[in-house]
PDB file of N, CA, C and O in Angstrom:
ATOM      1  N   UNK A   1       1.587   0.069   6.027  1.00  0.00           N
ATOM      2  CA  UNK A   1       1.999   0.206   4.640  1.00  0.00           C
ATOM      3  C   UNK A   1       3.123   1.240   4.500  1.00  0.00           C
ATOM      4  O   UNK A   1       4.063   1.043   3.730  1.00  0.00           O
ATOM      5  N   UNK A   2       3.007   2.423   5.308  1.00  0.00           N
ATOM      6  CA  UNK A   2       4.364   3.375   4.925  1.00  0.00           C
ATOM      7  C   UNK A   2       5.377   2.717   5.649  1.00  0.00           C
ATOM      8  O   UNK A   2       6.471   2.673   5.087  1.00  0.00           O
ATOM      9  N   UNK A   3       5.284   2.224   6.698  1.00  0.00           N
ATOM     10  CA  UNK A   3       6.303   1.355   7.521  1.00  0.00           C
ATOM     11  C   UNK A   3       7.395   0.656   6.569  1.00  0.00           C
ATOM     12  O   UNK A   3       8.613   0.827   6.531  1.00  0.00           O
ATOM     13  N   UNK A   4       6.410  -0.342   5.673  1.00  0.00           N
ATOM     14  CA  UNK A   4       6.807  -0.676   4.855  1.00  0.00           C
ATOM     15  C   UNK A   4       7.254  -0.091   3.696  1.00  0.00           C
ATOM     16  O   UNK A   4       8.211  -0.570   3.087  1.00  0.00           O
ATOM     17  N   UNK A   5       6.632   0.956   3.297  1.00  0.00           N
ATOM     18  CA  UNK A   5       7.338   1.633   2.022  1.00  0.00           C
ATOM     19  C   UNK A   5       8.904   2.191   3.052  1.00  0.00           C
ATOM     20  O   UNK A   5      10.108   1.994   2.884  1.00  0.00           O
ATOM     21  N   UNK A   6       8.513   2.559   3.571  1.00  0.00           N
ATOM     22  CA  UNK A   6       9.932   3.567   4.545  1.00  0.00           C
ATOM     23  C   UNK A   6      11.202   2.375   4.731  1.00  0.00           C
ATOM     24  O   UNK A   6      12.370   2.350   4.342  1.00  0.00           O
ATOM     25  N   UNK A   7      10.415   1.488   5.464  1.00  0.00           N
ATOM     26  CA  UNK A   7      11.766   0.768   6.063  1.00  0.00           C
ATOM     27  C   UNK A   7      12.231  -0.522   5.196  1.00  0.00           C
ATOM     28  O   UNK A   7      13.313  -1.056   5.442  1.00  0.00           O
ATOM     29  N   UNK A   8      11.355  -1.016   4.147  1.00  0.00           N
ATOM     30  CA  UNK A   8      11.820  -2.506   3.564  1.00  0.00           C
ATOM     31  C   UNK A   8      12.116  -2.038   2.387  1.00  0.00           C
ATOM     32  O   UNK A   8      13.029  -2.445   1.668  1.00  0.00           O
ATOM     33  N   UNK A   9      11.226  -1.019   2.111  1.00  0.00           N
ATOM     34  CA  UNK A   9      11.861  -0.298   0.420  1.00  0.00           C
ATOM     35  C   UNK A   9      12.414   0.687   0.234  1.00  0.00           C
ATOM     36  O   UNK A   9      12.486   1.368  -0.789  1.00  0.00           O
ATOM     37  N   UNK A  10      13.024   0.885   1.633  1.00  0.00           N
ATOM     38  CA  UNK A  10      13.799   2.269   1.570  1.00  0.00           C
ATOM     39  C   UNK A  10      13.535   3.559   0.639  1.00  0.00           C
ATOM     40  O   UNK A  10      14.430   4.149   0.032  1.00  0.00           O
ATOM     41  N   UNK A  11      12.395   3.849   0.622  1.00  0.00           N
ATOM     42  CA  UNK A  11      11.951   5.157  -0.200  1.00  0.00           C
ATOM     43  C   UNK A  11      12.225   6.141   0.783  1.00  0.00           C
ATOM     44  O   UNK A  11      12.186   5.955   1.999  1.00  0.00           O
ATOM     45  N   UNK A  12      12.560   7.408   0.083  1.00  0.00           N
ATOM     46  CA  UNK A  12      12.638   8.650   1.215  1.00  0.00           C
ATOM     47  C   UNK A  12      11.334   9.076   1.129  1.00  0.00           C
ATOM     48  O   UNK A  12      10.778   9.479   2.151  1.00  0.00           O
ATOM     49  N   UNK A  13      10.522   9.044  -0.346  1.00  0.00           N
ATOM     50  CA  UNK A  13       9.150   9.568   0.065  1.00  0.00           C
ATOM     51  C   UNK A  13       7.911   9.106  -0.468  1.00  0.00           C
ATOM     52  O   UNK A  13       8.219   8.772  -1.612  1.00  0.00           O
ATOM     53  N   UNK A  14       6.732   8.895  -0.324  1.00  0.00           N
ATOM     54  CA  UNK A  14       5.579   8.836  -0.568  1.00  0.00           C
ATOM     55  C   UNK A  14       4.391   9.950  -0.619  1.00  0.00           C
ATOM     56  O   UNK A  14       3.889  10.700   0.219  1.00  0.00           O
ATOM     57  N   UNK A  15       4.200   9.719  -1.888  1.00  0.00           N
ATOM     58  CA  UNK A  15       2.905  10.708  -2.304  1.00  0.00           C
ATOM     59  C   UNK A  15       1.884  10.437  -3.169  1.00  0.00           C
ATOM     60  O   UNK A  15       1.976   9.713  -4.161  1.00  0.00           O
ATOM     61  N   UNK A  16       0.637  11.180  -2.689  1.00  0.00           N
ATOM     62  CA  UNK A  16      -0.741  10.184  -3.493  1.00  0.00           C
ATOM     63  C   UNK A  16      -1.122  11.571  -4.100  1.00  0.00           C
ATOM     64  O   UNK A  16      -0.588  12.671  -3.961  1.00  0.00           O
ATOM     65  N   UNK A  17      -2.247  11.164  -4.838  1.00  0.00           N
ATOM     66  CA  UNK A  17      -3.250  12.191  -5.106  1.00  0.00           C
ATOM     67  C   UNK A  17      -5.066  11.944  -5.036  1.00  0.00           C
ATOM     68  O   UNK A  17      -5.726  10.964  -5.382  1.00  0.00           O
ATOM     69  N   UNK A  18      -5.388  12.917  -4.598  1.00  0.00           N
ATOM     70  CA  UNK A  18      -7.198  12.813  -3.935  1.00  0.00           C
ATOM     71  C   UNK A  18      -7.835  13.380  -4.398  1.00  0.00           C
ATOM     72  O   UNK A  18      -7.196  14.424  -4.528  1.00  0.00           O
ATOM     73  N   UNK A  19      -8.915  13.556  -4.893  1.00  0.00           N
ATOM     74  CA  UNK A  19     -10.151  14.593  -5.251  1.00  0.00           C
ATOM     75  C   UNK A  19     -10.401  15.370  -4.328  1.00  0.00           C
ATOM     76  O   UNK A  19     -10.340  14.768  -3.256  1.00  0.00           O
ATOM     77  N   UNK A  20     -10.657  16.427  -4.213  1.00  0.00           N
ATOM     78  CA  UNK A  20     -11.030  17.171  -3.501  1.00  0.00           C
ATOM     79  C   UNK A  20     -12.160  17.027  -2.811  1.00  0.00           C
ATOM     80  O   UNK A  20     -12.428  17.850  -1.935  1.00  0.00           O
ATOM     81  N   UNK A  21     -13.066  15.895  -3.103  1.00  0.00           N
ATOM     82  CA  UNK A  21     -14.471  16.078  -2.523  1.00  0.00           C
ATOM     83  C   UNK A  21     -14.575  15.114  -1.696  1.00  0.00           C
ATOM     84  O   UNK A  21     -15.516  14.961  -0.918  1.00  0.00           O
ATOM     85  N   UNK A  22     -13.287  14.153  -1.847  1.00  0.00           N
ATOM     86  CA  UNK A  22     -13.390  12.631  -1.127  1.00  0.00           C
ATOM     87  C   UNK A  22     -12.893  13.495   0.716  1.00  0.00           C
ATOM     88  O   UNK A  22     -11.993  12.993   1.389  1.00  0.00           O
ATOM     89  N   UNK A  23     -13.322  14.193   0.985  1.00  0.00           N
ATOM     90  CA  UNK A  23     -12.833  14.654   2.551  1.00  0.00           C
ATOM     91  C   UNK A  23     -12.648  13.978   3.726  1.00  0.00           C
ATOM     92  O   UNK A  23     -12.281  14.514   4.771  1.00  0.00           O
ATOM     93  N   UNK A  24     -12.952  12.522   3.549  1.00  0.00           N
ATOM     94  CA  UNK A  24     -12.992  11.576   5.021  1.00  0.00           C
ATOM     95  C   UNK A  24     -11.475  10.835   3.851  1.00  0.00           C
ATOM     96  O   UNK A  24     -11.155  10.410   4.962  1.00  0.00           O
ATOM     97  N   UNK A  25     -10.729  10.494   3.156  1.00  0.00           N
ATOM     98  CA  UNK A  25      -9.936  10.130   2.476  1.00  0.00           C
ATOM     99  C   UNK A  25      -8.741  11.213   2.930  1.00  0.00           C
ATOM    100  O   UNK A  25      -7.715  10.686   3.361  1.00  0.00           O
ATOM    101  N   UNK A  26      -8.772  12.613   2.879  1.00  0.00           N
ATOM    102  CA  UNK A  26      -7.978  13.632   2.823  1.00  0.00           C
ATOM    103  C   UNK A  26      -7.715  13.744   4.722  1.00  0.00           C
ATOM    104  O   UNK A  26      -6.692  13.798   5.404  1.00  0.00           O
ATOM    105  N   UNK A  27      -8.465  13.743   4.896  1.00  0.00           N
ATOM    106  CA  UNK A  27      -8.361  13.563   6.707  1.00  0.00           C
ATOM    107  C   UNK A  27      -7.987  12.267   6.964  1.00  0.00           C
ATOM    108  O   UNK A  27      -7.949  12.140   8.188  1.00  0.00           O
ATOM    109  N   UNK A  28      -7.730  11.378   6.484  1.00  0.00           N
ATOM    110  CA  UNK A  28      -7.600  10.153   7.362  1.00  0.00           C
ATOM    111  C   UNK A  28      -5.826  10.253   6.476  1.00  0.00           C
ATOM    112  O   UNK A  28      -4.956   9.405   6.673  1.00  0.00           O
ATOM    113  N   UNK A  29      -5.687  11.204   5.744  1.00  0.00           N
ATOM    114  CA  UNK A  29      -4.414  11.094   5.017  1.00  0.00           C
ATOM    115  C   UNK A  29      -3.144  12.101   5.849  1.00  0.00           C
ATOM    116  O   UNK A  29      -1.926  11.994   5.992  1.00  0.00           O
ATOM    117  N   UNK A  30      -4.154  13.060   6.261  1.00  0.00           N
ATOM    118  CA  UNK A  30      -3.687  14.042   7.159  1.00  0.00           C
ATOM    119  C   UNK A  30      -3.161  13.465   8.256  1.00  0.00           C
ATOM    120  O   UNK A  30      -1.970  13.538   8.559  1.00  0.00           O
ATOM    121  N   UNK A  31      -4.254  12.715   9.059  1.00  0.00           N
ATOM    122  CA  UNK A  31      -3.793  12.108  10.368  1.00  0.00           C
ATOM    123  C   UNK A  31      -2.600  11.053  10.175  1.00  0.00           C
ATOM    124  O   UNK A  31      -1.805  10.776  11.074  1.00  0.00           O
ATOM    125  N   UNK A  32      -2.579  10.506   8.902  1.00  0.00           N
ATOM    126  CA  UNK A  32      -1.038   9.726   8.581  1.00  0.00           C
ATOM    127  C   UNK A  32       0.295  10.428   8.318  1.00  0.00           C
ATOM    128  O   UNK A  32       1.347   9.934   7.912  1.00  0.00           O
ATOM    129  N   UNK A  33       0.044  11.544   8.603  1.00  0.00           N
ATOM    130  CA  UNK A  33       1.074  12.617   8.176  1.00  0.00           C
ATOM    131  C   UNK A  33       1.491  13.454   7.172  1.00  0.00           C
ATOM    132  O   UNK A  33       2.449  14.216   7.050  1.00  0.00           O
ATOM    133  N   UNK A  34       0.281  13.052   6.270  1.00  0.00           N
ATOM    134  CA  UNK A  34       0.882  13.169   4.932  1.00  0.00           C
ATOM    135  C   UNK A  34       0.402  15.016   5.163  1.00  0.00           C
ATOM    136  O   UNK A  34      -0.322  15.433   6.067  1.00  0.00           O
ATOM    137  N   UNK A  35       1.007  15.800   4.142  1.00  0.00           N
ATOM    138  CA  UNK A  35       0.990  17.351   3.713  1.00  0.00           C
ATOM    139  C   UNK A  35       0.659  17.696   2.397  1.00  0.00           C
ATOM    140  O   UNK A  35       1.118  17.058   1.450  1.00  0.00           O
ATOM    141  N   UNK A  36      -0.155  18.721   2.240  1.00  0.00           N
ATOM    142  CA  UNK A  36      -0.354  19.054   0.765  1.00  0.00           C
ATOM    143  C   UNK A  36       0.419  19.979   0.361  1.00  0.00           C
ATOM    144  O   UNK A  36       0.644  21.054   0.918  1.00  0.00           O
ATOM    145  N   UNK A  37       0.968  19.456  -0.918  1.00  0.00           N
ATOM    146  CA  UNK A  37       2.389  19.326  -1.551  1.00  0.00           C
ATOM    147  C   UNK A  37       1.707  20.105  -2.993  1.00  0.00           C
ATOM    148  O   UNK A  37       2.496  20.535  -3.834  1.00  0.00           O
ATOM    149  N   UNK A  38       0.104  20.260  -3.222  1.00  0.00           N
ATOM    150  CA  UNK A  38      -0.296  20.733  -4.558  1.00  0.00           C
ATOM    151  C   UNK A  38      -1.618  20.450  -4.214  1.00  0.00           C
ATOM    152  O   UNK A  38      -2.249  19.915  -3.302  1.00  0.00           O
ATOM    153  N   UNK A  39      -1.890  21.274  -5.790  1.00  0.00           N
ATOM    154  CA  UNK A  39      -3.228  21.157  -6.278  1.00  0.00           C
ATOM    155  C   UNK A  39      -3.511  21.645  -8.118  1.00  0.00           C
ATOM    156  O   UNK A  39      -3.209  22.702  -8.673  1.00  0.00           O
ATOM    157  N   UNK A  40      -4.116  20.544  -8.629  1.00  0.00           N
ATOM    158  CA  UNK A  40      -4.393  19.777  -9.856  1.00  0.00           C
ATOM    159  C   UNK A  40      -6.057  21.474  -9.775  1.00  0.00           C
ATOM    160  O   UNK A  40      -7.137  21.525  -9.187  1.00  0.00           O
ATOM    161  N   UNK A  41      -5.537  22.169 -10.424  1.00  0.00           N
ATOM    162  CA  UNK A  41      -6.829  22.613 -10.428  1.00  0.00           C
ATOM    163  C   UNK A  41      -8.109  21.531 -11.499  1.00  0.00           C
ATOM    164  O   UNK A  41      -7.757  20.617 -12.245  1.00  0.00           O
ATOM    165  N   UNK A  42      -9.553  21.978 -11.274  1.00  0.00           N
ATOM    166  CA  UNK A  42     -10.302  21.380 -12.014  1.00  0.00           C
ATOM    167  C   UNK A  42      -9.607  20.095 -13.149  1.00  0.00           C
ATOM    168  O   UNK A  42      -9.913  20.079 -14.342  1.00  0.00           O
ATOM    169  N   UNK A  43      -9.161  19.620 -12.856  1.00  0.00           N
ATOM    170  CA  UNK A  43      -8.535  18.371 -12.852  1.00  0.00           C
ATOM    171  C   UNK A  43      -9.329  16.997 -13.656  1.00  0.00           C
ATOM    172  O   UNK A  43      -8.901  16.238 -14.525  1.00  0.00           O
ATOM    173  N   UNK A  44     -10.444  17.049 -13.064  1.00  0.00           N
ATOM    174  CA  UNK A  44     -11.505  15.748 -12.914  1.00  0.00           C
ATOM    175  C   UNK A  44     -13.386  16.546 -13.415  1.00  0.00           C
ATOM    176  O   UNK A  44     -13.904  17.276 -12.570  1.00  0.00           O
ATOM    177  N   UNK A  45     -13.863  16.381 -14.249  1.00  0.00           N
ATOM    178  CA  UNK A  45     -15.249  16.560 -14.273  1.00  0.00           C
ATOM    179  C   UNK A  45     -16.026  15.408 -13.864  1.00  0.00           C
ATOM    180  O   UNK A  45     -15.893  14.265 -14.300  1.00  0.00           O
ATOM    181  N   UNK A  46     -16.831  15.797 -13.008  1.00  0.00           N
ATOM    182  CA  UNK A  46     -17.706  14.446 -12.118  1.00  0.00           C
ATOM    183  C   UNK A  46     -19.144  15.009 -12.146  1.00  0.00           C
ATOM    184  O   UNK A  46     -19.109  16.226 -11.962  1.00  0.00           O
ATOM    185  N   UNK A  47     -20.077  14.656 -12.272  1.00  0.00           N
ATOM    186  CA  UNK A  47     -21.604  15.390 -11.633  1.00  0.00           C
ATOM    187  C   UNK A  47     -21.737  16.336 -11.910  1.00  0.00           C
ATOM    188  O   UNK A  47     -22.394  17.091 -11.193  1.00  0.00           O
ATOM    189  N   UNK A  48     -21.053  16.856 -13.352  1.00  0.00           N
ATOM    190  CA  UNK A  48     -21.625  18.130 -13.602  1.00  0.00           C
ATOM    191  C   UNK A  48     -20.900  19.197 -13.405  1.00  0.00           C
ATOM    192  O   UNK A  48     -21.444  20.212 -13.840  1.00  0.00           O
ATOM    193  N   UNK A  49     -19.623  19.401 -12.792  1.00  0.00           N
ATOM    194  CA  UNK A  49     -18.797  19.914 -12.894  1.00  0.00           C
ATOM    195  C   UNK A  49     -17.245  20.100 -12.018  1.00  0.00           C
ATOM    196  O   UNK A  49     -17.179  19.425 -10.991  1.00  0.00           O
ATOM    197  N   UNK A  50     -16.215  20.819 -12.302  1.00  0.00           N
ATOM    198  CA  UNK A  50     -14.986  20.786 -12.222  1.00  0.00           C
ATOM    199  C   UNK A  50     -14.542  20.643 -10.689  1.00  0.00           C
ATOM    200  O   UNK A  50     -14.727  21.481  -9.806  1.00  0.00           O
ATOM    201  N   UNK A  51     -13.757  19.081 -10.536  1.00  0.00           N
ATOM    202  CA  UNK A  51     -13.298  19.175  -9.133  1.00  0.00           C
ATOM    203  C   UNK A  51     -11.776  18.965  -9.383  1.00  0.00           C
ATOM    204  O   UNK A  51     -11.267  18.320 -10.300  1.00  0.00           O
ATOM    205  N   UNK A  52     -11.030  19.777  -8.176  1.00  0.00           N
ATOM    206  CA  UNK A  52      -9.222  19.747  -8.193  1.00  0.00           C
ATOM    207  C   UNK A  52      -8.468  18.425  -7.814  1.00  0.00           C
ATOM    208  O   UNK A  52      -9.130  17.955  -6.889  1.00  0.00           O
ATOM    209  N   UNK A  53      -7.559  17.711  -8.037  1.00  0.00           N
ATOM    210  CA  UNK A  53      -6.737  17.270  -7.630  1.00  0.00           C
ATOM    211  C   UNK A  53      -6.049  17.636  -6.599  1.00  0.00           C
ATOM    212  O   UNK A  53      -5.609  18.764  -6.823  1.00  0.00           O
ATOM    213  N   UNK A  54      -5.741  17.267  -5.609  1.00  0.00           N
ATOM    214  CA  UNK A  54      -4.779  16.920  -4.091  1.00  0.00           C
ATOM    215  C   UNK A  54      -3.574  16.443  -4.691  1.00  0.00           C
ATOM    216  O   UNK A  54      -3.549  15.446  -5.413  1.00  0.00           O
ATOM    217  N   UNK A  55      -2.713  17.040  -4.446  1.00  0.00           N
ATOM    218  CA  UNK A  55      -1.110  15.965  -4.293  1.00  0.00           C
ATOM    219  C   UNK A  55      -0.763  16.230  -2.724  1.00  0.00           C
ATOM    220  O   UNK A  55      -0.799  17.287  -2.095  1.00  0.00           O
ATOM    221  N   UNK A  56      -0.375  14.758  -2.252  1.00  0.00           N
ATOM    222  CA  UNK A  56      -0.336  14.902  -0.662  1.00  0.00           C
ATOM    223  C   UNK A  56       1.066  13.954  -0.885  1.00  0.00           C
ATOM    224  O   UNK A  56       1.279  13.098  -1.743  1.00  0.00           O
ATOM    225  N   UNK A  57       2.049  14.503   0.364  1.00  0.00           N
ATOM    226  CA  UNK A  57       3.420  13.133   0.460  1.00  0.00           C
ATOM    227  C   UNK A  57       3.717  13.685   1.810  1.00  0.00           C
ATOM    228  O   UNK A  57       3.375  14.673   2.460  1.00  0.00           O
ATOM    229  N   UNK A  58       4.583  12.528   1.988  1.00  0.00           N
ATOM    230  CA  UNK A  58       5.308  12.515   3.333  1.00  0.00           C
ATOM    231  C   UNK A  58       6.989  11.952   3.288  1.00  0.00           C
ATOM    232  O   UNK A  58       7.505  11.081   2.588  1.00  0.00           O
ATOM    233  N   UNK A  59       7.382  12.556   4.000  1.00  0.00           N
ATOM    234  CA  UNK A  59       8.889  12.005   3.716  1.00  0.00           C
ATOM    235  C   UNK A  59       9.129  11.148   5.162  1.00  0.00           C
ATOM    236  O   UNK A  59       8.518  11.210   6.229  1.00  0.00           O
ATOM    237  N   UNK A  60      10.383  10.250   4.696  1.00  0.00           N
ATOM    238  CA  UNK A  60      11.010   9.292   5.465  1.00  0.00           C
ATOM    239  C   UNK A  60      10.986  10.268   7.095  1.00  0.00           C
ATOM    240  O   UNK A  60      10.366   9.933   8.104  1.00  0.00           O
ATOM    241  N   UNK A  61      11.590  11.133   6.979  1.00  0.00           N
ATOM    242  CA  UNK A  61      11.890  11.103   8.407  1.00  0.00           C
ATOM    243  C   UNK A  61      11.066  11.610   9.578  1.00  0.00           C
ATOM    244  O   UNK A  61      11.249  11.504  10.791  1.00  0.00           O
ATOM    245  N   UNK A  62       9.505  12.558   8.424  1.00  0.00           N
ATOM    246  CA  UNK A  62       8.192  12.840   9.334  1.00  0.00           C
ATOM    247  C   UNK A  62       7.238  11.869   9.695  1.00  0.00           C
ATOM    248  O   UNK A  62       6.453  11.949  10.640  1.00  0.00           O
ATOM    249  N   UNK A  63       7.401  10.535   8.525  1.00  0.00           N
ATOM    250  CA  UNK A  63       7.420   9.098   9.219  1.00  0.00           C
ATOM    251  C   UNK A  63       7.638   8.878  10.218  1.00  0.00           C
ATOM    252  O   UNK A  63       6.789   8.849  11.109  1.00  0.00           O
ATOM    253  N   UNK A  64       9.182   8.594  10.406  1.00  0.00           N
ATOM    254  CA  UNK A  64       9.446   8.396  11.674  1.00  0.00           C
ATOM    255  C   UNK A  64       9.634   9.246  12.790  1.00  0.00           C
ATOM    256  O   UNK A  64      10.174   8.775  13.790  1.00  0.00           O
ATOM    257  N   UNK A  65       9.188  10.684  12.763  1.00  0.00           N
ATOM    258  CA  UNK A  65       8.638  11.726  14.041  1.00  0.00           C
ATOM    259  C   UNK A  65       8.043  10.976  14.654  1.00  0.00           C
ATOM    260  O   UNK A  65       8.220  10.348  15.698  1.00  0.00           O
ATOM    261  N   UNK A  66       6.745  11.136  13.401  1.00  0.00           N
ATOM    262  CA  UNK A  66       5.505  10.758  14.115  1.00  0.00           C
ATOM    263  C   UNK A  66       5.295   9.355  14.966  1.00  0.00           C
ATOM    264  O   UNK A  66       4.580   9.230  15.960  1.00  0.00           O
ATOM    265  N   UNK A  67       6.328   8.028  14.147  1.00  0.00           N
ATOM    266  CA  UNK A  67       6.082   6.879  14.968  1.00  0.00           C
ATOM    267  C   UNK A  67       7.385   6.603  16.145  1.00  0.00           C
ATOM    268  O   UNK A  67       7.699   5.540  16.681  1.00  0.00           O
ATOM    269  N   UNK A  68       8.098   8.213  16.342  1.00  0.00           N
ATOM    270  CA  UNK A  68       9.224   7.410  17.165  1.00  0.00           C
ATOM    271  C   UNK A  68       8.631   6.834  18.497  1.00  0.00           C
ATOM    272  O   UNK A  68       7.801   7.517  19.096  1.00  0.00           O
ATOM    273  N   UNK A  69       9.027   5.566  19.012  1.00  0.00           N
ATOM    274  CA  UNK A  69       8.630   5.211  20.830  1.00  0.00           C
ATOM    275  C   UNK A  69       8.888   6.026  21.370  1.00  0.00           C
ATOM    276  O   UNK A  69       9.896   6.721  21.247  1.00  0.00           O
ATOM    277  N   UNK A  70       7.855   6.151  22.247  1.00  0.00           N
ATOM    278  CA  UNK A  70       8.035   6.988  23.817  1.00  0.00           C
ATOM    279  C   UNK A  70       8.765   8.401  23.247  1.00  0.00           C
ATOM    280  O   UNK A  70       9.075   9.296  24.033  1.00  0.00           O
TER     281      UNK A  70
END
């Protein structure tokens, strides 16, 4: 999917945002490269009380660091 955002839609960047509590979401976002770029304090009330917002992005060319061959 960033392949595609990067190379067919020529975006320089991509960025999401996460709850703070979703932690297998935030790690599997990490290992895609992405960096935290912010935070949404208490943001979201869920279960009783206040969880933050994540802003996570990655730009075009730590994209392609990470996937250059060899």
């Amino acid at each position: 999917l960033l392949g595609f955002a990067f190379r067919e839609m020529n975006l320089h960047r991509v960025y999401l945002s996460v709850h703070d509590y979703n932690e297998r979401a935030i790690r599997c976002y990490e290992k895609c490269g992405f960096r935290h770029e912010g935070r949404l304090r208490e943001a979201l009330f869920r279960d009783g009380r206040y969880h933050d917002e994540l802003m996570m992005g990655i730009l075009r060319e730590e994209f392609e660091e990470l996937n250059r061959d060899g």
